[in-house]
C-alpha positions as CSV (number, residue, x, y, z in Angstrom):
1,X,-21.0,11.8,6.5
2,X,-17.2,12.3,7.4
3,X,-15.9,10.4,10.4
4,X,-13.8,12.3,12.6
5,X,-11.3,10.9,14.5
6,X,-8.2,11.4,16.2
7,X,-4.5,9.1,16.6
8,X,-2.8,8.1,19.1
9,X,1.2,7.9,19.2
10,X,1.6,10.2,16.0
11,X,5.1,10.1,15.9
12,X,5.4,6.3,16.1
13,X,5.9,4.0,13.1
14,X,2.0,3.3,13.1
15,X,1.0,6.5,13.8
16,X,2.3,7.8,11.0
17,X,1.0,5.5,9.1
18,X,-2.2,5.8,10.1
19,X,-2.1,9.9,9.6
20,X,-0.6,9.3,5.8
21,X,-3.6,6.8,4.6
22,X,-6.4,9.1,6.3
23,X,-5.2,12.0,4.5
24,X,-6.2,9.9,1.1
25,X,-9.8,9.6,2.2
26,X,-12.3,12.0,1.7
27,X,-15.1,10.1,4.3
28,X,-12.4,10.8,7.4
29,X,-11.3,14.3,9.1
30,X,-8.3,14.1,11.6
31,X,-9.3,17.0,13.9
32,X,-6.6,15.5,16.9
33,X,-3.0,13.7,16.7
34,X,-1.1,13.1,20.0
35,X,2.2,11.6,21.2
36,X,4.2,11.5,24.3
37,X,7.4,12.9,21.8
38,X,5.1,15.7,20.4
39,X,6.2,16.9,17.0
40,X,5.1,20.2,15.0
41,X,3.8,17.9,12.3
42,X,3.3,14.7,11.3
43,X,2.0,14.2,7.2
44,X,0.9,17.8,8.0
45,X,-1.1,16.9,11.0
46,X,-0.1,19.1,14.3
47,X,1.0,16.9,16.7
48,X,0.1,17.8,20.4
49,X,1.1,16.0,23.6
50,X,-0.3,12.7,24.8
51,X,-0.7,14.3,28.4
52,X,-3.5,16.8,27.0
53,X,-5.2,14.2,25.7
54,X,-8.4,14.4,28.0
55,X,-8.9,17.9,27.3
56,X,-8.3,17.4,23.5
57,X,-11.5,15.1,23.4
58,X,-13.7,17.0,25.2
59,X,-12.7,19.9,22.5
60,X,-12.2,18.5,19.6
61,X,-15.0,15.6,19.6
62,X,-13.5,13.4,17.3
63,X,-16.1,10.2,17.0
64,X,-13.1,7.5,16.8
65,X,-9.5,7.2,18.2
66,X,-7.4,5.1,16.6
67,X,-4.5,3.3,18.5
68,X,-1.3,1.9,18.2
69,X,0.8,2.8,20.7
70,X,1.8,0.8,24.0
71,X,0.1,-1.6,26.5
72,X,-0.1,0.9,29.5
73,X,-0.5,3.6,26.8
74,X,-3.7,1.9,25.3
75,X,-5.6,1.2,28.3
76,X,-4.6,5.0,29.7
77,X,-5.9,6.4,26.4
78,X,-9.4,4.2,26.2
79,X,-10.4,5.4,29.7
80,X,-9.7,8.8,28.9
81,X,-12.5,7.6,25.9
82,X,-14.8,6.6,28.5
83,X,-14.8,9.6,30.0
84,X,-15.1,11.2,27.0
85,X,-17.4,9.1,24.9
86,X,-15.4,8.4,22.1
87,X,-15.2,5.3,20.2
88,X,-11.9,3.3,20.0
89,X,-10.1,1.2,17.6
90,X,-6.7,-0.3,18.8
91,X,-4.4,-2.6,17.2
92,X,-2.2,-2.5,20.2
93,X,-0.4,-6.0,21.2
94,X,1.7,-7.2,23.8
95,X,-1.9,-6.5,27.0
96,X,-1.7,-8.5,29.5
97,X,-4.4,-10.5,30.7
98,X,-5.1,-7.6,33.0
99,X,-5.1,-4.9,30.9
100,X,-7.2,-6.6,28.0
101,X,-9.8,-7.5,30.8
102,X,-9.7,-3.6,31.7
103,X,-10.3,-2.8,27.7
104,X,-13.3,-5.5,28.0
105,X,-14.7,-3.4,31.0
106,X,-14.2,0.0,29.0
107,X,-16.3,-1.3,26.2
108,X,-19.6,-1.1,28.7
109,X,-19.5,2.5,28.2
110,X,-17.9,3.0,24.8
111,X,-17.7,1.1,21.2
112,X,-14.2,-0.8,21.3
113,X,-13.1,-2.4,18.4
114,X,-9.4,-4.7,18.8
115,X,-7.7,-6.5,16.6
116,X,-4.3,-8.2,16.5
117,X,-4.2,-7.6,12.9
118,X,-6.3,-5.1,10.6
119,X,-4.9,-6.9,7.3
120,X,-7.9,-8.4,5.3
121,X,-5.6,-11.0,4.2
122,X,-4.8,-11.8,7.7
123,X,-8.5,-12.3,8.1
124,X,-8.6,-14.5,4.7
125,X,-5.4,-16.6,6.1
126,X,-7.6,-17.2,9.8
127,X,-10.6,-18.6,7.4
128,X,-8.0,-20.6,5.7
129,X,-6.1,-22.1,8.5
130,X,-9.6,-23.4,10.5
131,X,-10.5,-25.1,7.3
132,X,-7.5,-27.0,6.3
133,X,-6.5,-28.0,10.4
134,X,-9.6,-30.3,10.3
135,X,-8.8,-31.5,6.5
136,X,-5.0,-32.6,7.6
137,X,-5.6,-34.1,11.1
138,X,-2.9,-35.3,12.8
139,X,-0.7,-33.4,10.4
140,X,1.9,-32.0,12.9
141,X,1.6,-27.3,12.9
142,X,4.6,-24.8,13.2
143,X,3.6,-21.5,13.2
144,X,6.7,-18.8,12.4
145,X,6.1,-15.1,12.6
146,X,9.0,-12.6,11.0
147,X,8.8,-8.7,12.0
148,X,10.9,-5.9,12.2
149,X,13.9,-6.0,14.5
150,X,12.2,-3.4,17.0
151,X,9.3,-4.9,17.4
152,X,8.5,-5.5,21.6
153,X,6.3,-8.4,22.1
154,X,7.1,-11.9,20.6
155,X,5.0,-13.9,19.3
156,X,3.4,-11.5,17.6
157,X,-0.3,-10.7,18.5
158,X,-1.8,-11.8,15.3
159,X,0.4,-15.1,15.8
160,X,-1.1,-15.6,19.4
161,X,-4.5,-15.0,17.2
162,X,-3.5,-17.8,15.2
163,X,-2.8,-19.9,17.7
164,X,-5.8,-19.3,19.7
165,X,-7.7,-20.3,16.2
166,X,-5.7,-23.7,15.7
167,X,-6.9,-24.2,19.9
168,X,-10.5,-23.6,19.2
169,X,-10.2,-26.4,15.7
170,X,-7.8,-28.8,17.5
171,X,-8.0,-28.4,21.3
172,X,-5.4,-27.1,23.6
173,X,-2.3,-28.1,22.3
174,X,1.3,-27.5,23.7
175,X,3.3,-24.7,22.5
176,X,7.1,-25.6,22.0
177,X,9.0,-21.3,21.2
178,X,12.0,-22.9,19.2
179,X,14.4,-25.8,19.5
180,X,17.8,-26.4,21.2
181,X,19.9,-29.4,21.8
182,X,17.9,-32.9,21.7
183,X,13.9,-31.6,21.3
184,X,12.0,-34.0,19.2
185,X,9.0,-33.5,18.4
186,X,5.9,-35.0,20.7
187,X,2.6,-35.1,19.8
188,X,0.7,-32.7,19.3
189,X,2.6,-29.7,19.6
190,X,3.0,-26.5,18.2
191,X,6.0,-25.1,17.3
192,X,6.2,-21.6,17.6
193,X,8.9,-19.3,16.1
194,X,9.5,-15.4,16.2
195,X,12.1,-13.9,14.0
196,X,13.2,-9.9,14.3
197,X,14.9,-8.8,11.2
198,X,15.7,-5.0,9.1
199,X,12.4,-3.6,8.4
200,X,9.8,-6.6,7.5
201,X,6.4,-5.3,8.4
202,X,4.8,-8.8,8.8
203,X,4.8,-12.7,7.7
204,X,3.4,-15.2,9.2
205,X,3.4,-19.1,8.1
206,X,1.2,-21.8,9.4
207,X,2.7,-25.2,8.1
208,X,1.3,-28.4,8.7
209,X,2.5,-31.5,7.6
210,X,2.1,-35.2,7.2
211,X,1.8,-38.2,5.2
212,X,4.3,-37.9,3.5
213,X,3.0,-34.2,2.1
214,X,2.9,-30.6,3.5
215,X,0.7,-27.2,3.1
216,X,2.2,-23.8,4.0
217,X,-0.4,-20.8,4.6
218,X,1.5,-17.9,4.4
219,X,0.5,-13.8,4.7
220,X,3.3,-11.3,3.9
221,X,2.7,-7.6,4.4
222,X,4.2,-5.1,2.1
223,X,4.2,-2.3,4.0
224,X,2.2,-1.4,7.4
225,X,0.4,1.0,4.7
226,X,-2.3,-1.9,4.8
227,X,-2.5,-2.6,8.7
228,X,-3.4,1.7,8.3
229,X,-6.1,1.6,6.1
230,X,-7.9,-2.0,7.8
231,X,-8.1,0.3,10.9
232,X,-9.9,3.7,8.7
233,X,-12.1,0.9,7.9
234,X,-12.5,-0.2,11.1
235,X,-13.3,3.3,12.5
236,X,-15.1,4.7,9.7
237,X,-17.5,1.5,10.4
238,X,-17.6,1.8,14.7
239,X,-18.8,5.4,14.4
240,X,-22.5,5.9,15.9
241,X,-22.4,2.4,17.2
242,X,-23.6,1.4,20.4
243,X,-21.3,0.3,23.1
244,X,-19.8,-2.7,23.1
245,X,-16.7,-4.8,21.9
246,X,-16.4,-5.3,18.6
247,X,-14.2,-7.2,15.9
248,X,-12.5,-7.0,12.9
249,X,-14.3,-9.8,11.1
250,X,-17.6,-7.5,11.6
251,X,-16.3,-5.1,9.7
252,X,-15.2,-7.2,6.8
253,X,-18.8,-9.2,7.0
C-alpha cells in the first residue's frame, strides 16, 4: 500500500531532502509540499504556501506529515494535524519545554512520532553509549557535537538525547558548555561542546576516559540524505496507527 504524505518547510535544507529521497521510493506518494517561502518546485514537487496548510489536509489527505521546520512552526503545523487527522513525524529541535508538552497533548488525538535524530547509527551509538557508561565507571564523559554553521539551537537535539541517556545510566550529572580561564574538572561532570562549521551535517563524540585509558564513540553523518530516509521510514511505519506518541527505536525494533 503506498503511504501518502505531505512535507513541511519544502524549501529548507531538510525539506528538500526529505522530497529528494521520497521520490526514490515506490511505497510513498507526496500529494502536498508547503513552505512559508513558497517555491514553484522543489525536486519537482509544487511547492504551496505554509498558510494554506489547513485546507491542503483536508484536500489532499495525505496519512503522514513529515517535519523539519521550526519550534513555533512544528507545534502550529501538528495542530493543524489534529484537526485534520493526520499522522506526524517531526525531527524538529530546539522545543521548549512548553512546546514539546503541547506536541505530547497533540498525540491524544493523532499518531506523533519525534525524534532528535532519524540516523540508525545514531540509534546504534545510544545502545552503545548506555552499555559502555556502566563498564567505565568513574571514567570522566565529554560529549562534543559539530554541525553546520547555520544551525540554530546548540547543543544539538540528538546531543541533549545523549545526554539525557548518560542521566538515566549515571544519574543527574552537571553539565559544564566549554572551558575558559581556570575550570578544572570536578567530579562528575559533563563536558559539553558545540561546534558550527562550513556544511558538516552531523558528528557527535561521547569520550570517556580513565585509568590511565580512553574510548571515543563517535557518529558522523555524510550527508542529511540519511536523517531523510530514517524519517520515510518512520512515516511509512506510523501510517494507520492508533494515536499516541511514538519513537524512533519502534520503528527500528
Amino acid at each position: 500500500m503506498t503511504v501518502r504524505i505531505g512535507v513541511t518547510g519544502a524549501t529548507g535544507r531538510m525539506g528538500g531532502e526529505v522530497l529528494a529521497a521520497a521520490a526514490e521510493r515506490e511505497d510513498l506518494e507526496v500529494v502536498l509540499a508547503v513552505s512559508r517561502s513558497a517555491d514553484e518546485e522543489v525536486e519537482g514537487v509544487a511547492v504551496e504556501s505554509a498558510a494554506d496548510l489547513p485546507a491542503l489536509l483536508a484536500e489532499r489527505e495525505p496519512d503522514v506529515l513529515v517535519d523539519f521546520t521550526g519550534p513555533e512552526s512544528c507545534v502550529e503545523y501538528a495542530s493543524a494535524c489534529a484537526e485534520a487527522g493526520v499522522a506526524l513525524v517531526t525531527g524538529t529541535t530546539g522545543l521548549s519545554d512548553e512546546q514539546f508538552d503541547a506536541l505530547e497533548t497533540l498525540a491524544d488525538d493523532v499518531p506523533v512520532l519525534y525524534a532528535s535524530n532519524f540516523s540508525r547509527g545514531i540509534a546504534a551509538l545510544r545502545r552503545a553509549v548506555r552499555e559502555a557508561i556502566p563498564a567505565l565507571d568513574g571514567y570522566d564523559i565529554e560529549l562534543t557535537e559539530t554541525h553546520h554553521n547555520a544551525k540554530r539551537d546548540a547543543p544539538s537535539g540528538t546531543a541533549l538525547t545523549l545526554l539525557e541517556d548518560i542521566d538515566d545510566v549515571r544519574g543527574d550529572a552537571e553539565r559544564v558548555h566549554g572551558r575558559e580561564g581556570e575550570a578544572p574538572r570536578t567530579e562528575g561532570e559533563i563536558g559539553v561542546h558545540a561546534r558550527r562549521a562550513g556544511d558538516i551535517a552531523g558528528e557527535h563524540e561521547v569520550l570517556l576516559a580513565g585509568n590511565h585509558e580512553s574510548l571515543s564513540l563517535t557518529h558522523r553523518a555524510g550527508s542529511r540524505g540519511v536523517f531523510a530516509a530514517g524519517a520515510l521510514d518512520a512515516a511509512a511505519w506510523l501510517s494507520g496507527r492508533d494515536a499516541g506518541w511514538y519513537d524512533f527505536t519502534e520503528v527500528l525494533e
